[in-house]
Steps between C-alpha positions, in 0.01 A plus 500: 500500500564876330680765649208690627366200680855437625568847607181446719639177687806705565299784673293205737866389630657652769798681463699300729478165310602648244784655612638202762606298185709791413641592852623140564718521157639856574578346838675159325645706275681799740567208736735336247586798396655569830652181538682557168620814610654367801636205338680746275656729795602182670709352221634882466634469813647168496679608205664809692612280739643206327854632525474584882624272747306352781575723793722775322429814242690590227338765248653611163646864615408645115130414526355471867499854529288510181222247610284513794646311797321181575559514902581838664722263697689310220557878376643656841736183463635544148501886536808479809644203319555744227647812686200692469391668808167418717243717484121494645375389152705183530448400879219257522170562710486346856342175515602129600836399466598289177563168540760402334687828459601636173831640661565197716639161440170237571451336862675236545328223754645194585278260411204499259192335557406226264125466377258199652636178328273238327599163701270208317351287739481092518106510556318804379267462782798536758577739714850664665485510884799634670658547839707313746224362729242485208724302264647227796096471602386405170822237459406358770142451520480412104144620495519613134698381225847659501734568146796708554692663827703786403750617714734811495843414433675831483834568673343761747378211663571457852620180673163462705329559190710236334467247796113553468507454117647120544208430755218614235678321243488164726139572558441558093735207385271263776131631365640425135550909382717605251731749598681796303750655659456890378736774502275755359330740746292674270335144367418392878332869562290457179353173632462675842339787351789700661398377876742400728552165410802389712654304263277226448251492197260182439264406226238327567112464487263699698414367835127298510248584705212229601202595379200428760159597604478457845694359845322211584546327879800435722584165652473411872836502525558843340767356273364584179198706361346414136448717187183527290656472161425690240468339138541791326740820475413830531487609106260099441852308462446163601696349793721252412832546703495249801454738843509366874161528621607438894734740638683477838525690791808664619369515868242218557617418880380879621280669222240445240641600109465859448485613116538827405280639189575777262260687295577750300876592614650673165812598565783170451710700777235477749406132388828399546611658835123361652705116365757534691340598824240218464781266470688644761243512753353139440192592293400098312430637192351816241242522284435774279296631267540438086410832418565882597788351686863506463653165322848341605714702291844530592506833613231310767739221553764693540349704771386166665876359572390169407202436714245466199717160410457364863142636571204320368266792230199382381289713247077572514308647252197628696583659871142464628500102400796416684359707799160333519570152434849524734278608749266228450782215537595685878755759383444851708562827290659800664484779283774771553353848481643866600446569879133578503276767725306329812204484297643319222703262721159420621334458163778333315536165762842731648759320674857592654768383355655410856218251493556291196753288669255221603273475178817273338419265793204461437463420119644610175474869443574732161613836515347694219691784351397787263706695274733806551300778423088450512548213795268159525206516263172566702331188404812284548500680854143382547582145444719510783421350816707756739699847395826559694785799399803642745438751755646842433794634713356748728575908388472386115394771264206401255713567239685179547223277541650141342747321437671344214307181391807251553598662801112487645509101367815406648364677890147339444661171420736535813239512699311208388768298528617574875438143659 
């Protein structure tokens, strides 16, 4: 190719290719250009201030006069250290107060924070739960595996606290738990997560859920009800733990089981609050949902007090499965729903909660609960055989027009459970 045939290609190509090439290096090259620059004024500075203490000023009084100040502030300083009088030039412009000041000896606090520790654990998979009545549950029902009890030692301790300590330690020393007897605070708030921990911190393995499909029938005698089991997990694990498959009934002589189902409740405060209710108010047993729903963390145990170690949790994988077939082996589904219009309570199979006493007399029921902020799914809502919610005091403004999801559980499941 010449240079006329050349000159020709040039004139066919648009100006901007031609110049984008060019831009970018101008741009790489000011950009490091600009970095250098800075680099320089920042080891200039440094150097000015090698000989300068950490809170305090002290300028040569031949030169500073003689080289622009670096702070209007640090100059204001040296200027009355010196004798010199205070004029406007050296007062410094109003704005937030220096912390620490230049003038001023530095805060003094008395204590310092330490940073999170790193405390290496026995099994990687393990977890730290914590609290009084979380810690003595899990010693006691030994439904995980259990490693290590920690327990504050410190001299603030009080007697109660001490008398306590020797019970847990009895209850660790008979499940086989090691304990360590620690003195620092700051290592037992890293494993808490800085959470109120009480003084008691155990490792251990997560809690197991059972995974299932479905409930299948109750016996005559309403004793026990059966599980479908499930052979797989939730992420295509297969099952090989050993589960209980028949599960017994806290209140066979006046009721029918009642089981409470969760789908979708996300926040582990909520979970574990709606644990301890269903324990405390007799519910047999909770299944929930493997996804889009809050796992057994300890924050959630922690919030439970202990009732997720006595309470029976199983785990489903698909909500509308263990509706259908539950329903098919004599279960009844209530499914709790915001207090509805008359039209709706019409459509939507509507009953008062005053009048969900007797349906636990008369065979196994569910309770079906949705999640905090969107409610029960429509279609889950669907499957349902009846839809029941609380009444609404009278004079309440629309602005208020729920509750809180463990608080709405724990009055529904009240008033099941009235026999």
């Amino acid at each position: 190719m010449n240079t006329s045939q050349f000159a020709r290609l040039l004139r066919k190509i648009p100006t901007k290719i031609l110049r984008k090439p060019l831009c970018r290096s101008v741009s790489t090259d000011s950009a490091i250009s600009r970095g250098l620059r800075r680099s320089v004024a920042a080891d200039r500075y440094y150097d000015r201030q090698k000989d300068i203490s950490k809170y305090d000023y002290n300028p040569e009084p031949t030169n500073y006069q003689n080289s622009p100040p670096l702070n209007p502030t640090i100059r204001r300083v040296a200027a009355r250290r010196e004798g010199e009088p205070e004029d406007d030039y050296f007062k410094p412009e109003p704005g937030p107060e220096l912390s620490p000041r230049l003038d001023h000896e530095p805060p003094q606090f008395s204590y310092t924070p330490a940073p999170r520790r790193y405390i290496p654990k026995v099994n990687y998979d393990a977890e730290w739960i914590y609290g009084t009545s979380v810690v003595e549950a899990a010693l006691r029902c030994k439904r995980r595996e259990l490693y290590k009890l920690y327990v504050y030692a410190g001299d603030n301790r009080t007697p109660a606290a001490r008398e306590r300590d020797r019970d847990m330690k009895d209850l660790a020393r008979t499940a086989g738990v090691e304990i360590v007897n620690e003195e620092d605070i700051g290592k037992m708030d890293s494993m808490s997560n800085s959470r109120p921990h009480n003084g008691y911190v155990l490792e251990c393995l997560p809690i197991k859920r059972t995974p299932i499909i479905a409930l299948k029938d109750v016996q005559e005698d309403k004793n026990f009800f059966t599980l479908e089991m499930a052979g797989h997990y939730f992420d295509g694990r297969p099952v090989t733990e050993h589960y209980y498959d028949k599960i017994r009934c806290r209140d066979p002589k006046r009721r029918f089981p009642f089981v409470l189902m969760l789908d979708e409740i996300s926040d582990p405060g909520n979970m574990g609050a709606i644990l301890r209710s269903a324990y405390f108010l007799g519910v047999d047993a909770v299944t929930i949902t493997t996804r889009n729903c809050a796992r057994l963390s300890p924050v959630c145990l922690k919030a439970s007090a202990g009732a997720a170690e006595l309470l029976p949790i199983f785990e489903h994988a698909k909500s509308e499965r263990m509706i259908t077939q539950s329903t098919e082996n004599g279960w009844t589904v209530y499914a709790a729903i915001p207090p509805p219009t008359k039209n709706q309570a019409r459509r939507d199979r509507y009953v008062y909660a005053s009048e969900v006493t007797k349906a636990v007399k008369e065979g196994p029921v569910v309770l079906l609960v949705g999640s905090e902020g969107e409610g029960l799914r429509p279609f889950l809502k669907k499957l349902a055989k009846f839809c029941v919610s609380l009444d609404k005091g009278s004079g309440t403004d629309s602005l208020v027009d729920s509750l809180n999801v463990s608080v709405a559980t724990a009055l529904l499941c009240s008033k099941f459970l009235e026999v």
